[in-house]
Residue, then its C-alpha position, 0 to 999 in steps of 0.5 A: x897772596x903767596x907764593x904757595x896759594x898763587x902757585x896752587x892757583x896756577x896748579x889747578x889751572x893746568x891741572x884740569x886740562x892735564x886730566x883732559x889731556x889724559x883722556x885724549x890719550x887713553x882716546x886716541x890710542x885706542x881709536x888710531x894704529x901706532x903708526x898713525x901717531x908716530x907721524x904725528x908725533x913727529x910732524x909736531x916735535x918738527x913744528x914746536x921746533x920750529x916755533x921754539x927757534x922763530x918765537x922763543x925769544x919774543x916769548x921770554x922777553x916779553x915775561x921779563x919785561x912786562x912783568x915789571x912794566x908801567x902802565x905807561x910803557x904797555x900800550x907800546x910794548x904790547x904794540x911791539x910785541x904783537x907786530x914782532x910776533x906777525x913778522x916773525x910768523x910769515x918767517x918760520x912758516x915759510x922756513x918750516x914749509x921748506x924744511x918739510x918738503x925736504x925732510x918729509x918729500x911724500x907729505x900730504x898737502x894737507x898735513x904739510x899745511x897743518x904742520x906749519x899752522x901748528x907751529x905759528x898757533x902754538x906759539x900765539x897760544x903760548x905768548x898769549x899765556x906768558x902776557x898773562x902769566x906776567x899780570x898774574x892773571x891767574x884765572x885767565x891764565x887757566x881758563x886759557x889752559x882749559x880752553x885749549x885742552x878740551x878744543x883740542x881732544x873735541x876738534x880731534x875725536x870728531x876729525x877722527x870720526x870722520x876718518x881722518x888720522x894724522x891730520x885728525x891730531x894736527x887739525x885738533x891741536x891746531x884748533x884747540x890753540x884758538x881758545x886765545x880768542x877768548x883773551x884776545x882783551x889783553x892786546x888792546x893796548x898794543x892798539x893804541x900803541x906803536x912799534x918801537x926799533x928801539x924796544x924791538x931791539x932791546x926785546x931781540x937782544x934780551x931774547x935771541x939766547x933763549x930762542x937759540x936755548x929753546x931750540x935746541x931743547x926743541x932739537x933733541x926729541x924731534x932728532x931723537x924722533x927722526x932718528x927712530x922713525x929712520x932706523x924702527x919705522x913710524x910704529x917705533x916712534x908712537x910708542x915711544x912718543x906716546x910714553x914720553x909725551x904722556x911722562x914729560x907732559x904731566x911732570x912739567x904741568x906740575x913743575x911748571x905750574x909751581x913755577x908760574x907764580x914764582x919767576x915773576x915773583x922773583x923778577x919782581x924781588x930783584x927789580x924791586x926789593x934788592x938781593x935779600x928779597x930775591x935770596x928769599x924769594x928764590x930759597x922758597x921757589x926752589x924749596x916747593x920746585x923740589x917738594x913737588x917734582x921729585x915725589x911726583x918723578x918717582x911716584x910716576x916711574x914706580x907705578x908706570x906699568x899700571x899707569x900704561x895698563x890703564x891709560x894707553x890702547x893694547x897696541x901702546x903697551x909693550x916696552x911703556x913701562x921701562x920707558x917712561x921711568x927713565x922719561x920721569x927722572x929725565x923730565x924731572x932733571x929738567x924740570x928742575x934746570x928750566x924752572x930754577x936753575x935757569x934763572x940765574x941767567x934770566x935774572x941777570x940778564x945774561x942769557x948768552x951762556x944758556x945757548x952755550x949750554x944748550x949746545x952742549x947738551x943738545x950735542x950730548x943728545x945726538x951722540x948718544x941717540x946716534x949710539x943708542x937708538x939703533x940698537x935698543x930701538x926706544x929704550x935708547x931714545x930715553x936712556x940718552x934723554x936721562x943722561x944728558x938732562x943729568x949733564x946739562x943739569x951740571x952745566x947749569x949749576x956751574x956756569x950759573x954760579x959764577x953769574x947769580x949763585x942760585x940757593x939750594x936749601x940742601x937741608x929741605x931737599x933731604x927732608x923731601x928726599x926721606x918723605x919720598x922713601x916713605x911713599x915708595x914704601x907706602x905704594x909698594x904696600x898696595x896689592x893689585x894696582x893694574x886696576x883703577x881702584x888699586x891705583x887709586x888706593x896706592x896714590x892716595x896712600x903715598x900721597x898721604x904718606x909722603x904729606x905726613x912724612x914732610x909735615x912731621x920733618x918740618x914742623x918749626x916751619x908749620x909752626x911758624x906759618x900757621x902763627x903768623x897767619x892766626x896773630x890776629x886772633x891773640x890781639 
């Protein structure tokens, strides 16, 4: 199977809970006020934080390891993996917990305990996902995204009907994780395994510069959330998380989901068949990356007043629109950085010069929020999102040259590039799109505009594919 079916496998995988995810949206804000949500948001950005310093570099080591394991090596690693994970859980929690009680002194018990619930269940959500990520494991995989999802939006609307509010969200997300239980068969080798100091720290020492990465990706939204609740209130920072999360979330399920099959794919091709199968393999990820990300990017910023008109409660509305076109390009920038340009230093096994990056661009976060959001309030929070993600995009590009130049079909890309100016034109042409049936009408015409479009400019390639795949029928 290739890289295009399993990617699509991968797509309707997250695609089902994206929808679902959508629902939950266009639910809760239009059954919980703006200031509701926004502690919410805030508490949450706090404990994904938390669990991308504690759990990050468990997470991504073990893809890289387990991706190329042998059956022999399982039972230990699994068993490592999962001890690493108890222990490194009964840390963060502790840390968090004191971390909140200093940041948030009025905070409910309640919802102090769920903050720090959600950060531990998050990220066995999330390690749960890579171990089957790295088996390509793509049925799980999904039903393990769907599980959580529709857990997620049921445990909330009932907490909400019950009359909670911001514990109704933490106590949903929280709840909705669990659906690992489902594939908790993927650790019964670590059962009769034992943990290994030694592959411990081979794990650590891969993976503490992606933790040091993720966290201060991690750091960005929770400061620039902190910041905005300081300096507009509570209310301020649900407006601007609901346009963000909705945008960012609904990129990266698509860009990410392309992304599944092929980083392990390409783990695979360096491990096994040598650096003309990894140029190969890294061309057509980066190819399919750029064909899906950028018309999905600036489909979403030309129809984001529709989109909020129709998804988000009255009292979300004002200012969504502005917001979430400079959230789209921003997500897209690094979408692109984190699925493929990243990966140079992944594959390398070089990951100390991403906490570097990660660095810089963090800082390039906090000055210009520090700058920007007392003044323009939420439209400052996305203008500095959209410059830094341009400037760690940079940063990634250069440095990962001189590790593992990363190919950039430039040719392919501007194909896209024209495909996408011919949707833009084509949805532009939609009278009324503030409805579901005119949004609708302009989605599926720029979808199939920007199809024929990428079709008719790559025709040797089709051409190709579709005779190779048919050969048999000649013989």
């Amino acid at each position: 199977m290739g890289l295009i079916q399993k990617s699509g496998i991968f797509f309707f995988g997250r695609a089902l809970p994206a929808l679902i995810g959508v629902g939950g949206v266009a639910l809760y804000t239009r059954m919980l006020d703006p200031a509701s949500v926004g502690a919410y948001a805030l508490l949450l950005s706090i404990s994904l934080l938390a669990s991308a310093v504690g759990f990050s570099w468990l997470r991504v080591a073990a893809l890289r390891l387990a991706a190329g394991t042998t059956e022999d090596a399982e039972q230990k690693l699994s068993a490592t993996i999962a001890a690493s994970f108890a222990a490194t859980a009964v840390v963060v929690d502790i840390v968090e917990a004191l971390a909140l009680h200093v940041l948030k002194p009025g905070l409910t018990l309640s919802s102090l305990l769920l903050a720090v619930a959600a950060a531990a269940a998050s990220a066995w959500y999330e390690l749960n996902g890579v171990m089957l990520q790295a088996r390509l494991s793509v049925f799980a995989w999904g039903m393990l995204n769907f599980g959580r999802a529709l857990g997620a939006l049921v445990f909330s609307f009932l907490l909400i009907l019950a009359g909670w509010k911001v514990d109704a969200l933490l106590g949903g997300f929280c709840l909705g994780n669990c659906a690992t239980v489902a594939c908790m068969g993927i650790w019964r080798p670590a059962l009769a395994g034992r943990f290994d100091p030694a592959l411990f720290r081979r794990l650590f020492s891969f993976g503490w510069p992606s933790s040091v990465t993720a966290a201060f990706m991690q750091i960005s939204p929770a400061f620039q959330r902190y910041t905005l609740d300081v300096a507009a209130g509570s209310s301020a920072v649900g407006l601007y998380a609901v346009s963000q999360d909705f945008t960012s979330q609904t990129l990266f399920v698509l860009i990410g989901s392309i992304s599944l099959a092929g980083i392990p794919m390409a783990y695979k091709a360096k491990d096994q068949g040598g650096p003309a199968a990894l140029n190969r393999q890294l061309v057509e990820n980066a190819r399919l990356i750029f064909a899906v990300a950028l018309p999905a990017s600036v489909a979403l910023a030309v129809l984001a007043g529709p989109v909020a008109h129709i998804f988000f409660g009255a009292r979300f509305r004002a200012g969504a629109e502005v917001i979430m076109a400079l959230i789209a390009m921003a997500a897209t920038i690094a979408g692109l950085r984190t699925y493929y340009f990243d990966q140079a230093f992944e594959l390398a096994l070089q990951t100390r010069p991403q906490a570097v990056i990660s660095f810089l661009g963090t800082l390039c976060v906090i000055v210009l929020s520090l700058v920007l959001i007392p003044r323009y309030a939420a439209v400052g929070a996305a203008v500095s999102s959209l410059v830094a993600s341009a400037v760690w995009l940079l940063m990634s590009i250069v440095w990962g040259r001189r590790i593992l130049p990363m190919p950039m079909p430039v040719r392919s890309w501007l194909k896209t590039a024209f495909a996408v100016a011919g949707m833009v034109l084509a949805i532009e042409a939609v009278p009324g799109r503030n409805d579901v049936i005119g949004l609708g009408e302009a989605v599926a015409l720029g979808t199939l505009t920007y199809c024929f479009l990428s079709l008719v400019t790559r025709l040797e390639l089709v051409r190709s594919r579709f005779t190779r795949r048919f050969a048999w029928l000649q013989r």
